[in-house]
Structure formats: structure tokens, C-alpha cells
C-alpha positions as CSV (number, residue, x, y, z in Angstrom):
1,X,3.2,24.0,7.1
2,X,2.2,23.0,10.8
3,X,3.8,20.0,12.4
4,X,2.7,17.1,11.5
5,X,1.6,14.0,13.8
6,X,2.5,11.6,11.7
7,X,3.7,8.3,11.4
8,X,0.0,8.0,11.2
9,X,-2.3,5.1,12.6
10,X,-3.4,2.8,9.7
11,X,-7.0,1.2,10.8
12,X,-7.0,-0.1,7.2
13,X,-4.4,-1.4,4.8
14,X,-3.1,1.8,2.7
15,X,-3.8,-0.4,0.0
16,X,-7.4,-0.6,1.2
17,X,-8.0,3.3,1.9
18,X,-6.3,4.4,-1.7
19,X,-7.2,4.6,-5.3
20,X,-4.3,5.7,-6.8
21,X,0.1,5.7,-5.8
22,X,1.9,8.3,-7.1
23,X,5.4,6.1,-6.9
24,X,8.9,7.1,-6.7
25,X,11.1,5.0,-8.7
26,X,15.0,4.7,-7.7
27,X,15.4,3.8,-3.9
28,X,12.1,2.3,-4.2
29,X,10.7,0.0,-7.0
30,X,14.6,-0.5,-8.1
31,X,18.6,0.7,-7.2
32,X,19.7,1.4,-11.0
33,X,18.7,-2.0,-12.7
34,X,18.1,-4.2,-9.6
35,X,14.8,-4.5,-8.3
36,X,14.6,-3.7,-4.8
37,X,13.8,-7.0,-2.5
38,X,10.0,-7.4,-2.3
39,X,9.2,-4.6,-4.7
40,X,7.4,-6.2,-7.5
41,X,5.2,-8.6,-5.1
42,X,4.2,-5.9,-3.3
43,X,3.1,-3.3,-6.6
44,X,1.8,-6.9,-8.3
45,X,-0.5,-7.6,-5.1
46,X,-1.4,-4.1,-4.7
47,X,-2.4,-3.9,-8.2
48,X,-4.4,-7.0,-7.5
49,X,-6.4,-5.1,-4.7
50,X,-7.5,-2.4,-6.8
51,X,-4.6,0.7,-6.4
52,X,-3.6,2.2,-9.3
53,X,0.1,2.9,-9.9
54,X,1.6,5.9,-11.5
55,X,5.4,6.3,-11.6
56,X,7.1,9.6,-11.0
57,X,10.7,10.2,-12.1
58,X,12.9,13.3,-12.0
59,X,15.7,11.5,-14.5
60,X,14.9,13.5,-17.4
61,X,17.3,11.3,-19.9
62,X,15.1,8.5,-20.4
63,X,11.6,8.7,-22.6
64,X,8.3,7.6,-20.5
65,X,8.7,4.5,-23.1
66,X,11.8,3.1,-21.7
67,X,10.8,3.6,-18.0
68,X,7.9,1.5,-18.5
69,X,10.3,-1.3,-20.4
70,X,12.9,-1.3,-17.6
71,X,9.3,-1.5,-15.4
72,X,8.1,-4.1,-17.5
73,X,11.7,-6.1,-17.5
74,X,11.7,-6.3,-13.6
75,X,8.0,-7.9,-13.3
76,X,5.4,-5.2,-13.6
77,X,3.9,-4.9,-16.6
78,X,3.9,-0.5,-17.1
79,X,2.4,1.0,-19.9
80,X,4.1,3.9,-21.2
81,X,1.0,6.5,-19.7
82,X,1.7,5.2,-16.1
83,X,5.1,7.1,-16.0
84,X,5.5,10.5,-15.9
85,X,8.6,12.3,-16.1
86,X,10.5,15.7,-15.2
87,X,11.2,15.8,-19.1
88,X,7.4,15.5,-19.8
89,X,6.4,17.9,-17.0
90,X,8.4,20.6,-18.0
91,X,7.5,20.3,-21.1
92,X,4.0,20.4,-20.5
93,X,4.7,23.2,-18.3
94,X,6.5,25.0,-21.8
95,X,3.3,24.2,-23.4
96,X,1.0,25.6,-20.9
97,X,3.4,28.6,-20.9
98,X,3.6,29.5,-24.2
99,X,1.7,26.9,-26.8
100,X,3.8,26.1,-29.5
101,X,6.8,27.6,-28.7
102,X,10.5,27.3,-30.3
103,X,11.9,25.9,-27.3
104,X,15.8,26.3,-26.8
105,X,16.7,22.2,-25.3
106,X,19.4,21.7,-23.0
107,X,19.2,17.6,-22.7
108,X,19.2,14.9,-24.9
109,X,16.6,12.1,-26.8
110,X,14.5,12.5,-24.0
111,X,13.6,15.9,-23.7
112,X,13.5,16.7,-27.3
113,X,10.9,13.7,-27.0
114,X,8.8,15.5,-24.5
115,X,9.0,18.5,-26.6
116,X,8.0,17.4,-29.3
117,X,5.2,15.5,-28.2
118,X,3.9,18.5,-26.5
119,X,3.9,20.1,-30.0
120,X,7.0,22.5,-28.7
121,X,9.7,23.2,-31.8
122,X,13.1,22.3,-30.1
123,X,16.0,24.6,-31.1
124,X,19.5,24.6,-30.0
125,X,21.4,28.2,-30.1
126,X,20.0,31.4,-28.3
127,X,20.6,33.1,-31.9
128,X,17.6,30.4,-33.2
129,X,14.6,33.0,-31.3
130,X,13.7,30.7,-28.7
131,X,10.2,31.5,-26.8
132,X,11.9,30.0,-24.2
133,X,14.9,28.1,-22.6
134,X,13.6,24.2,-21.3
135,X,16.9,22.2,-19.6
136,X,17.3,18.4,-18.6
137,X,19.6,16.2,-18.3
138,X,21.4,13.8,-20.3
139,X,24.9,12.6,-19.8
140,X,25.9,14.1,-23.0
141,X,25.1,17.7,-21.5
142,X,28.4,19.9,-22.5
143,X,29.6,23.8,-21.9
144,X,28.3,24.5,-25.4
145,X,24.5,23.7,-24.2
146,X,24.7,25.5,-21.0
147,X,26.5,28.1,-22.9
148,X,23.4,28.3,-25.5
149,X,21.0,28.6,-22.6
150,X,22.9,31.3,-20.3
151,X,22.7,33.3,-23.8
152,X,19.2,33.3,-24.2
153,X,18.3,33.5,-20.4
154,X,20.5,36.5,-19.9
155,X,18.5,38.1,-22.6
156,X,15.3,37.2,-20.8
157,X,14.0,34.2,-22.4
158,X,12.1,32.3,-20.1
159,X,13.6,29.1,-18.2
160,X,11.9,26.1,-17.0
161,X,14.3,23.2,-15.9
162,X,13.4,19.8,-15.0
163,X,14.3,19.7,-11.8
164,X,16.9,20.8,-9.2
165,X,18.0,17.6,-8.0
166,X,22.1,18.8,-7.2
167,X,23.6,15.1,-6.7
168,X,22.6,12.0,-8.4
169,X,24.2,8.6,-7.5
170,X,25.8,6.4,-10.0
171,X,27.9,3.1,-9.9
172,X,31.2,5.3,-9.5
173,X,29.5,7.2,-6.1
174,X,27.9,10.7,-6.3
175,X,27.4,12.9,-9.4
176,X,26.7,16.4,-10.8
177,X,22.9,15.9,-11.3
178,X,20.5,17.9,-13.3
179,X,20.3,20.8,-10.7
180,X,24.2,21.6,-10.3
181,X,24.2,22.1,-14.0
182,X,21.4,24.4,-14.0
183,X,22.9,26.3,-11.2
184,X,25.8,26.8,-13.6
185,X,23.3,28.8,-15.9
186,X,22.1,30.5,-12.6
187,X,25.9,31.9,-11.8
188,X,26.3,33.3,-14.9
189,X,23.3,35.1,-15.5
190,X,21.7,35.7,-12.0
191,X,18.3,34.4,-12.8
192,X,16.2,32.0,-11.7
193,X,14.3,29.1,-13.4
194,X,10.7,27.3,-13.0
195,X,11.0,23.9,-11.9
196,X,9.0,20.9,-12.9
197,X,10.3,18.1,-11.3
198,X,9.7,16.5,-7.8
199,X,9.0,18.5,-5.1
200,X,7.4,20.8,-7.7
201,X,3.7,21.1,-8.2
202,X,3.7,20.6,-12.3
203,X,5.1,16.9,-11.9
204,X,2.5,16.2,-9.6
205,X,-0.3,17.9,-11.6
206,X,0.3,16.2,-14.7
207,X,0.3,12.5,-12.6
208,X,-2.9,13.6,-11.0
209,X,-4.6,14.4,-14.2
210,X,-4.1,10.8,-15.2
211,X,-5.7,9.3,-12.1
212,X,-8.3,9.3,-9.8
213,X,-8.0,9.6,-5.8
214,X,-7.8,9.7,-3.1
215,X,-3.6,9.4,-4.1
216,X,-0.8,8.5,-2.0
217,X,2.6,9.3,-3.0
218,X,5.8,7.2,-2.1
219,X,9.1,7.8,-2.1
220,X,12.4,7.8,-0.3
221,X,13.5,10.9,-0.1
222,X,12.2,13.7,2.0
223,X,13.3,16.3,0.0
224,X,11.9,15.5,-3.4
225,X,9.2,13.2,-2.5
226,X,8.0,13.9,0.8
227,X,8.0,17.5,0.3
228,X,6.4,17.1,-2.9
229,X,3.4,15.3,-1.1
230,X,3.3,17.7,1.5
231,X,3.3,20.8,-1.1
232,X,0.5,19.3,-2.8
233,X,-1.4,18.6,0.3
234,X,-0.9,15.1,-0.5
235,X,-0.5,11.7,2.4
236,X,2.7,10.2,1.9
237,X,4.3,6.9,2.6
238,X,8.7,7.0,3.1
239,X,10.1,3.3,2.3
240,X,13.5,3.1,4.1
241,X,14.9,0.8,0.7
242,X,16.8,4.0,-0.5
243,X,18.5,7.7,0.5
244,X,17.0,8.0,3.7
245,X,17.5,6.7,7.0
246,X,15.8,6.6,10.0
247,X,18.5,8.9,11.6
248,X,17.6,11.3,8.6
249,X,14.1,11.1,9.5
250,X,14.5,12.1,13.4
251,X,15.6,15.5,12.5
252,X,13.4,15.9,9.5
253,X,11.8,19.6,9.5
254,X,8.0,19.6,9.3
255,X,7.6,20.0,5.6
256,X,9.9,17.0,5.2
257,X,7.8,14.6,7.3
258,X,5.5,11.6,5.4
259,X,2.4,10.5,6.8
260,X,3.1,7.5,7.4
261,X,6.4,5.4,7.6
262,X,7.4,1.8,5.9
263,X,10.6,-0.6,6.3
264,X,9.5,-1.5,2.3
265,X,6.5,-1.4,-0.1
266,X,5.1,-4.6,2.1
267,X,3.5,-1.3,4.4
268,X,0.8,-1.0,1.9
269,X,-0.7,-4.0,3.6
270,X,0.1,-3.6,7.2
271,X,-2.5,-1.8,9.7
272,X,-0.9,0.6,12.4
273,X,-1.8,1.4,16.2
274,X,-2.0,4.6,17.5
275,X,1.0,6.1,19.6
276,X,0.0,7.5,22.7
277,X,1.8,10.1,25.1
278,X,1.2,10.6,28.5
279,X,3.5,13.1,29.2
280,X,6.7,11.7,29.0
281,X,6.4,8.7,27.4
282,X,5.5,7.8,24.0
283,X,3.5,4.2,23.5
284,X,2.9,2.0,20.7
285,X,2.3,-1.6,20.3
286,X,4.5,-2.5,23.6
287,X,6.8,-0.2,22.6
288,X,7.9,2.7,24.9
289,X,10.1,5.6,24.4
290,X,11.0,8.2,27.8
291,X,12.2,11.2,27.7
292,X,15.3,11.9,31.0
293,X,16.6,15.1,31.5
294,X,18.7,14.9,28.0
295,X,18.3,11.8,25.7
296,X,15.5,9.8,24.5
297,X,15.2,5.9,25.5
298,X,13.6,3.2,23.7
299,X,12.5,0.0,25.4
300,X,10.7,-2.8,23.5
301,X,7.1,-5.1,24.2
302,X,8.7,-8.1,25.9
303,X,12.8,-9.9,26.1
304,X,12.0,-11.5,22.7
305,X,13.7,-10.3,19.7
306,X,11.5,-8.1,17.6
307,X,9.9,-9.0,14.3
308,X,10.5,-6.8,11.4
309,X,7.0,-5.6,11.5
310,X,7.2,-4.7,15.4
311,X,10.3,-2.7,14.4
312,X,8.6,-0.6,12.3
313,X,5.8,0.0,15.3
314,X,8.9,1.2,17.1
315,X,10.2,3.3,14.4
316,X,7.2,5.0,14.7
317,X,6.9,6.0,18.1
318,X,10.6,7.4,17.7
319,X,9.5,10.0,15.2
320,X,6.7,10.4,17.4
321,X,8.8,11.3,20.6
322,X,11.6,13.1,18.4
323,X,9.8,15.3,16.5
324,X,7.9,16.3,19.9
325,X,10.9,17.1,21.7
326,X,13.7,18.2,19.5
327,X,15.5,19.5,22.5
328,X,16.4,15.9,23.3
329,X,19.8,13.5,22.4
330,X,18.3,10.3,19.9
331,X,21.3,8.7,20.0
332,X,20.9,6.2,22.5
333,X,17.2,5.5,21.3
334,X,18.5,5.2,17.8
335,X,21.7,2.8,18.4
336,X,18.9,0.5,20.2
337,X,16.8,0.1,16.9
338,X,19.8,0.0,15.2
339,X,21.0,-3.1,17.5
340,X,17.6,-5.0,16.7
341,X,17.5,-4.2,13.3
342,X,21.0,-5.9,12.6
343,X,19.2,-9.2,14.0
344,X,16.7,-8.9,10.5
């Protein structure tokens, strides 16, 4: 994928130039149960402006029913068809596979839900003839499932897993997550599985089968929503409300790069100036970064501290000058934005 010149200018709201939001859900819309500050206004108001929203969600242990409750619950009324999850998309990826299969289930209520609604005939033991081996997660996952499915995948059946996300956070800190445990059935059988979820194309397909564009995804993750975007040839909007910093984003590779850039969902309503280079200067809204001989420096529009949205503007032109000269420090640009930041 070529480099990107991105955090894009916005001459109209995002909100104004889409149809449809393909929306990451933890990190963005909530953290667990809590609703991120601002989140709901901002979906409600959007909502209210015409853009559609569908949510995407790699947690395979929870139906698309329940999303939409806990969805509902914080504020934002969500009908079960505006989620989509890695569950339901490997699934419908089973289906699409082979139609009516007997489908060996790692995973619990969830997936054997998305099975069955995709008229799939969920089986547990590699002795039961699987068409093919379909594995999620649930926190119930033990040896004996994985130990079902490295059976039947090391006899060739077919594997599609929901997605490889390796660490999830949980109120305790960081846990296995779906993909560690599939790399489990990976080591002992030396194959490899089809994924679903985000960054994966069949997640996205199935959400852009229920909408109309032009789409925008968001997210806060480069890895699984970013790079899904950008697989799929898709704009993308990072929130920094979740997993990634702006620190990450400086050293983000290509494919991990969004389109445009947000502090929080209150982007969608926020238009954008250019940044400009001249050579060794990068120049947005006042804000100015130059490059010396080994670091990057950021200096701001005037002596007055910054506004939250004018932090963003210089956000922006960081990426800008980073990504165009990886050779140089950030450091001293970065601890700078940092400093203002702390004053919001």
C-alpha cells in the first residue's frame, strides 16, 4: 500500500461527506460498561444528520442481541442488525464456504448462535465428521475444545477463526484473547486458519452488505481497525479514547495509518485545513513543525494556551512531518503536545 498523506483536510464535516460508519466499539463508543465521554452525543447527533451507524466487534462471546442492549443501555438506541460480529462473520464465512455444514465449535452461546442462524449444524468432537472447524471465544474455552479442534484440523478439516486478536484487556490487566488460543491449535498442528474478524475482509463485507456508502470506518486501533479500513480500501477516522496514542501513531507503518485523525467522536463535526510543507516545515492552522539536523520541533499559533480543537490541528501536522521524515527524533515535538494536552 503506498504512503498515505493523511491526516486528511476535511472541507466538510465527516458527518456531512458520509452515508454510512462502520464503528469500532471498545476504546471508542465504551471502555467495558462505561460509555466513553461524549460518545453517545456525538453518535445521537450524527444520527440526527443523516449517517448511518453499524457497529463492528471482534468479541465473539456476546450474540449481536446483547451488543445492541448494552448499546441501547448507554443511550443509543441499536437494533440488533446494526451490529455485526466476528462470531457472525465467520460464520457467514462457514456458510459461504461450505452451505450447511456440520461445523466443529470452539466458543460458547455466541457462536453456536451465529451458527445456527447461518443454518450451520454445530458439533463438538473431531470424531462427530465436521465439514469444518469454526473457533471463538468465550471465557469458558478449555484444553478439551482446543483439543477437539487440533484433532480435526490436523486431519485437514478446514479452519476459520474469528479473529486473531492475541491480547484482550480486562479489569484484572491484559489477557489471552481469541488469537493466542488459536495459535495454540496452530502449534500443534502446523496449519493455518481463515480469519473473519477485524482487519479481515469477511467482517467488513458482511457490514457493507447492510449499508449503503460512501462508508467510513472508526476505530482505535491501527492494527484491527485501521488496517481493516485500509485493506478494504476504505477512509478511516482513529479516536484517541482507546489503545492508541499519538506516540503509537508517529511510527505507524503505512498500512496502519487512518485518513483522518480525531481527539474523540466530536471529529465527525469538525472541518480540517490543509497542512502545507515548504521544505522543512510542516504548516497547519498556526501550527508549525521544523525539522534540525536530528529531531522534530513543534511551535504553536500564538503564546495562548491551545484549545482542544487547535490540538488536534497540531496533532495533525505531527503525523504529517513524522511520517515524512522517519529519519528524525519526535520526542521533543511529542513531550510539547504532551505538555499542552495536560492543560485540557
Amino acid at each position: 500500500m503506498p504512503q498515505q498523506q493523511q491526516p486528511a483536510r476535511t472541507e466538510l464535516s465527516l458527518a456531512q461527506r458520509f452515508a454510512s460508519a462502520l464503528i469500532d466499539l471498545d476504546g471508542v463508543v465504551y471502555h467495558g460498561t462505561t460509555p466513553v465521554a461524549g460518545a453517545v452525543d456525538a453518535l445521537t447527533s450524527a444520527r440526527s444528520a443523516g449517517l448511518r451507524t453499524l457497529f463492528l466487534t471482534n468479541n465473539a462471546s456476546r450474540t449481536p442481541h446483547e451488543v445492541a442492549a448494552l448499546v441501547t443501555e448507554l443511550g443509543l438506541p441499536t437494533a440488533e442488525r446494526d451490529v455485526v460480529t466476528s462470531a457472525h462473520a465467520a460464520a457467514a464465512l462457514a456458510a459461504r464456504r461450505i452451505p450447511g455444514a456440520r461445523a466443529l465449535m470452539v466458543g460458547g452461546v455466541a457462536m453456536k448462535t451465529a451458527l445456527w442462524e447461518h443454518g450451520l449444524t454445530p458439533v463438538h468432537k473431531a470424531d462427530d465428521d465436521p465439514d469444518l472447524v469454526v473457533q471463538g471465544f468465550a471465557p469458558d474455552v478449555d484444553w478439551r475444545q482446543l483439543a477437539e479442534a487440533a484433532y480435526a484440523v490436523g486431519r485437514g478439516v478446514p479452519w476459520i477463526v474469528t479473529n486473531s486478536d492475541i491480547a484482550v484487556p480486562r479489569e484484572g490487566g491484559i489477557a489471552p484473547g481469541n488469537g493466542a488460543l488459536a495459535e495454540a491449535v496452530r502449534l500443534a498442528t502446523g496449519a493455518t486458519p481463515e480469519f473473519a474478524g477485524k482487519p479481515y475482509e469477511p467482517i467488513y463485507q458482511e457490514a457493507l452488505s447492510r449499508t449503503s456508502g460512501p462508508h467510513l470506518v472508526i476505530g482505535d486501533s491501527l492494527d484491527t481497525d485501521i488496517a481493516g479500513g485500509n485493506r478494504m480500501g476504505l477512509p478511516s477516522l482513529l479516536v484517541l479514547t482507546g489503545i492508541t496514542t499519538l506516540r503509537d501513531l508517529l511510527i505507524a507503518p503505512p498500512y496502519h495509518r487512518p485518513t483522518y485523525l480525531g481527539l474523540d467522536l466530536q471529529e465527525l463535526f469538525h472541518t480540517r485545513e490543509s497542512v502545507t510543507h515548504d521544505g522543512y516545515r510542516w504548516i497547519c492552522a498556526g501550527w508549525t513543525v521544523s525539522a534540525s539536523n536530528h529531531d522534530l520541533t513543534l511551535r504553536p499559533p500564538s503564546s495562548t494556551v491551545p484549545t482542544r480543537t487547535q490540538l488536534l490541528d497540531a496533532a495533525r501536522t505531527l503525523c504529517h512531518a513524522a511520517w515524512a521524515r522517519p529519519d528524525l527524533e519526535t520526542s521533543k515535538a511529542l513531550a510539547t503536545w504532551q505538555d499542552w494536552s495536560r492543560l485540557h
